[in-house]
C-alpha atoms as one frame of an Amber mdcrd trajectory, in Angstrom:
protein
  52.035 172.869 122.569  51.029 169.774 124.657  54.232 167.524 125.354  53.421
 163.682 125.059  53.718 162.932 129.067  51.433 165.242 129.494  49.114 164.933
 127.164  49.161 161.175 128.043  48.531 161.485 131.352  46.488 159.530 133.649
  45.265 159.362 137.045  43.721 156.970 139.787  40.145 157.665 140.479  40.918
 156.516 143.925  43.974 154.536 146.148  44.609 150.938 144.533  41.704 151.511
 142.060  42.498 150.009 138.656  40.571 153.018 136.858  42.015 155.368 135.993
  40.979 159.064 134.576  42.551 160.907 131.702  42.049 164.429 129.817  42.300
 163.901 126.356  44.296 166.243 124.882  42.820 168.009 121.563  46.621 169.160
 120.358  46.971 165.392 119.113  44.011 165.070 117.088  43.819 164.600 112.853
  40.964 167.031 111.995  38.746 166.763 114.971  39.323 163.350 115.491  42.088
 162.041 118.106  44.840 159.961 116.501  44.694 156.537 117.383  48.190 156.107
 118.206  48.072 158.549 120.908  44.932 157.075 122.575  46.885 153.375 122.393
  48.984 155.079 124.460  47.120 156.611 127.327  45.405 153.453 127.469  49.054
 151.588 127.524  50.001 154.295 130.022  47.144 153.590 132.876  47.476 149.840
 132.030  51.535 150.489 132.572  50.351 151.822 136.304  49.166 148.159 137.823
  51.657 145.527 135.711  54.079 143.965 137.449  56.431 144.719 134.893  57.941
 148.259 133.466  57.733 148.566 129.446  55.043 147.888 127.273  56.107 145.007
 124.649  52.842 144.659 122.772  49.440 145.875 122.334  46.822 145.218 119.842
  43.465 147.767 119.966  40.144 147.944 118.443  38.311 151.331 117.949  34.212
 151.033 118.217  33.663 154.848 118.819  36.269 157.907 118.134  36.091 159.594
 121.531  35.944 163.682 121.588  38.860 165.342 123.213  38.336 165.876 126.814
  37.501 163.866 130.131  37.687 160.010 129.815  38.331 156.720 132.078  40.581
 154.182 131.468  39.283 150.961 133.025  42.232 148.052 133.253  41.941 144.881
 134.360  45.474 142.878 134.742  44.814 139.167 133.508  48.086 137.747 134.256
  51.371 138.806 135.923  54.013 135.951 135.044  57.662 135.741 135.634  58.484
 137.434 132.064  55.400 139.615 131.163  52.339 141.275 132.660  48.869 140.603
 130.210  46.375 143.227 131.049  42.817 144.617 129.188  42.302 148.393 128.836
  38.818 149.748 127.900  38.458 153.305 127.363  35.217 154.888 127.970  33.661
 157.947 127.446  30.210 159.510 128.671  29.656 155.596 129.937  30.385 154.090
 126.625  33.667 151.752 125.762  35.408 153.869 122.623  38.142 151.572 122.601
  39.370 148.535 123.637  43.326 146.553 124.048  45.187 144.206 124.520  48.677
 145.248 126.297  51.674 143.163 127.337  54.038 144.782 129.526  57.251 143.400
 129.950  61.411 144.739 130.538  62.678 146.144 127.269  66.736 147.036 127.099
  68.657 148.804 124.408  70.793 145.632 123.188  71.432 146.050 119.811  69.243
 142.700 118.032  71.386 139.366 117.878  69.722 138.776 114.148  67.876 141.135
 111.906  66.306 140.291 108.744  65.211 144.054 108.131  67.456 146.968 107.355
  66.577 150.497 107.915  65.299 152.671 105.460  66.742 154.535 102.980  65.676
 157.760 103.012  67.591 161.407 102.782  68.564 163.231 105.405  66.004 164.833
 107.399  67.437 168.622 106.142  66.693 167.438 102.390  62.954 165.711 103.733
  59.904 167.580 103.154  58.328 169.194 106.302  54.723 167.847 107.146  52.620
 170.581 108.025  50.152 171.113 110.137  47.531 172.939 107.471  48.617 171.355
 104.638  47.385 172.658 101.220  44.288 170.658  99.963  43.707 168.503 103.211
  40.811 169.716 104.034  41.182 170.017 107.795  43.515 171.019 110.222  46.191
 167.916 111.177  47.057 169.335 115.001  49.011 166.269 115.375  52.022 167.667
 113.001  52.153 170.680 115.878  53.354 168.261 118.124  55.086 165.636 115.946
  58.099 166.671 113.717  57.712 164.854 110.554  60.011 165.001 107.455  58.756
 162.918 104.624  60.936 161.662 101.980  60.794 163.608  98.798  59.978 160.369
  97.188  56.773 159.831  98.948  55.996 163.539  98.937  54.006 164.279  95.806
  50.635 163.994  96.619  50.929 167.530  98.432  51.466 168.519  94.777  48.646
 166.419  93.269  50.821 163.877  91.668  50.945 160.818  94.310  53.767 158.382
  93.380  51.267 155.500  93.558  53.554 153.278  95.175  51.520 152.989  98.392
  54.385 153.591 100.795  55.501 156.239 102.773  58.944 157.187 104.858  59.757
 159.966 107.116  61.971 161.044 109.987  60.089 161.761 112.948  60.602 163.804
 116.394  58.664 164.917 119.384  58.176 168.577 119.038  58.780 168.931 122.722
  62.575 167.972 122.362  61.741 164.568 124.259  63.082 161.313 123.688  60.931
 158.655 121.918  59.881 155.883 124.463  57.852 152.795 124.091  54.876 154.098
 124.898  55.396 157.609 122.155  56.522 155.169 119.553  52.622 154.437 119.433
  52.266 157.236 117.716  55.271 157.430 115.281  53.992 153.710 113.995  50.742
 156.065 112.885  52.262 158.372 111.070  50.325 161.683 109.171  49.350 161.100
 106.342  48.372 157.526 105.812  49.642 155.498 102.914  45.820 156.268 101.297
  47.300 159.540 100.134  50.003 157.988  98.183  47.779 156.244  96.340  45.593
 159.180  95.379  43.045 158.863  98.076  43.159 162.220 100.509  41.618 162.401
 103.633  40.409 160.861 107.095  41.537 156.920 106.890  39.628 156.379 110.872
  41.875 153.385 112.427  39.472 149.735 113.080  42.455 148.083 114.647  45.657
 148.416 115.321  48.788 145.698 116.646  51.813 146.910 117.824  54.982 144.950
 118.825  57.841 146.711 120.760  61.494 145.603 120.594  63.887 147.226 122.422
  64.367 151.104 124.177  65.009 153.516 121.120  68.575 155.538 121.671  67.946
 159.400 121.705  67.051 161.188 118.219  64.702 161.070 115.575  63.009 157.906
 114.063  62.950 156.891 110.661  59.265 155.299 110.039  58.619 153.403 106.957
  54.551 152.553 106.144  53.338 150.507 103.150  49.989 148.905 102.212  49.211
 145.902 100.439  45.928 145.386  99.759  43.402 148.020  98.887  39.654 146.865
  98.522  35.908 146.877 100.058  36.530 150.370 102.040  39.835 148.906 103.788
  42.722 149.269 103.757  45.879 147.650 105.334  49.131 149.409 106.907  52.451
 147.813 108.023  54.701 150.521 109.593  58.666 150.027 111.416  60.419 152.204
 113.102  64.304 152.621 113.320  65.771 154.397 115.902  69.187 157.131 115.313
  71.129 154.065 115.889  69.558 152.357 112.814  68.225 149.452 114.991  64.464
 148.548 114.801  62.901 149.378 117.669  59.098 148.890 117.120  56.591 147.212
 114.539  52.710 147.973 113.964  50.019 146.795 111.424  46.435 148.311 111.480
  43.558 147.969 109.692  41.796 151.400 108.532  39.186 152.478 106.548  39.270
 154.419 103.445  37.192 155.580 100.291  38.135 154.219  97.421  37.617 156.685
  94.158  34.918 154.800  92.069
């Protein structure tokens, strides 16, 4: 088992350089593909290494290439550092060629519960009653490595398309928790806002849904425990497919926000 620091890990290629190398880790991958969240979040990590400030607040990526698990560079340039919030580009590149490319903003997060909230958590049973995600799930088709290193519990609700009788409702909820016993942070939640499977599968669409962008906003430092991680779609149509996902931490308070675009194959 790879634990998320670790996996996420990145290192100077030399003293005050702002590139950056990094091993990615082929534990966090969806088939053979690396999950996007988790490469948002090595990118957000070397990025995190030159801003002037110490949490990252937002980020919003674009995937050209899907990189292959092993040695990549993380090149970061920082484009502002004001009084509130560090801007910064990240470009990830493999074998000499840009895979991905964000947007971060770093910035100081707290744990202050939110002075005004329009959106209540989830309701969804507790994670005992939840449905266990698993890593070779029946019918998938490939191996989701991701689910050895992510708890995920998904509501019995949303859980019928492992059956082959999808609820159709194009949503999906589940608790979710580092296998490694770790805390969530800002830079993990990356990955919970991506959750296995997509929304696709609710629908009746199984398989690979490849991440073309993805925007992530995040609100405050989640309290110890599991998150509960609603994602819905709303529009289905030309091979696309869009996915609006927020976290709640143990306390119930929203602690992160992501939309991404992804592409999927609709049944004809």
């Amino acid at each position: 088992m790879s634990a998320f620091a670790a996996a996420s890990a990145v290192s100077r290629t030399a003293p005050d350089s702002a590139e950056f190398t990094a091993e990615l880790d082929p534990q966090w991958t969806v088939g053979d593909k690396l999950h996007g969240g988790y490469l948002l979040a090595v990118m957000a990590r070397a990025a995190g290494e030159i801003a002037h400030h110490p949490h990252l607040t937002a980020i919003s990526g674009s995937f050209a290439v899907p990189p292959r698990p092993g040695p990549a560079t993380v090149a970061v340039e920082l484009l502002r550092a004001g009084t509130g919030v560090s801007q910064l580009r990240a470009t990830l590149v493999q074998e000499g060629k840009p895979a991905a490319e964000a947007l971060i903003t770093q910035g100081t997060l707290d744990d202050a519960d939110s002075w005004w909230s329009s959106v209540e958590p989830i309701d969804i049973p507790p994670e005992e009653n939840c449905v266990p995600a698993t890593a070779d799930a029946p019918g998938a088709g490939f191996r989701v490595n991701l689910l050895d290193v992510v708890d995920q519990r998904v509501d019995p609700r949303h859980a019928g398309f492992a059956v082959g009788k999808p609820a159709g409702d194009g949503v999906i909820s589940s608790w979710q928790r580092l296998a490694d016993g770790s805390d969530w942070d800002p830079l993990s939640l990356l990955v919970a806002l991506d959750p296995v499977p997509p929304v696709s599968y609710d629908l009746g669409m199984p398989g690979w849904a490849p991440t073309v962008q993805f925007t992530a906003y995040l609100r405050r430092l989640p309290a110890p425990g599991p998150v509960r991680v609603r994602m819905f779609a709303t529009d289905v149509g030309g091979g696309r497919m869009d996915e609006t996902a927020r976290a709640w931490d143990s306390k119930g308070r929203p602690v992160a926000q992501a939309t991404q675009l992804a592409a999927v194959r609709v049944p004809r």
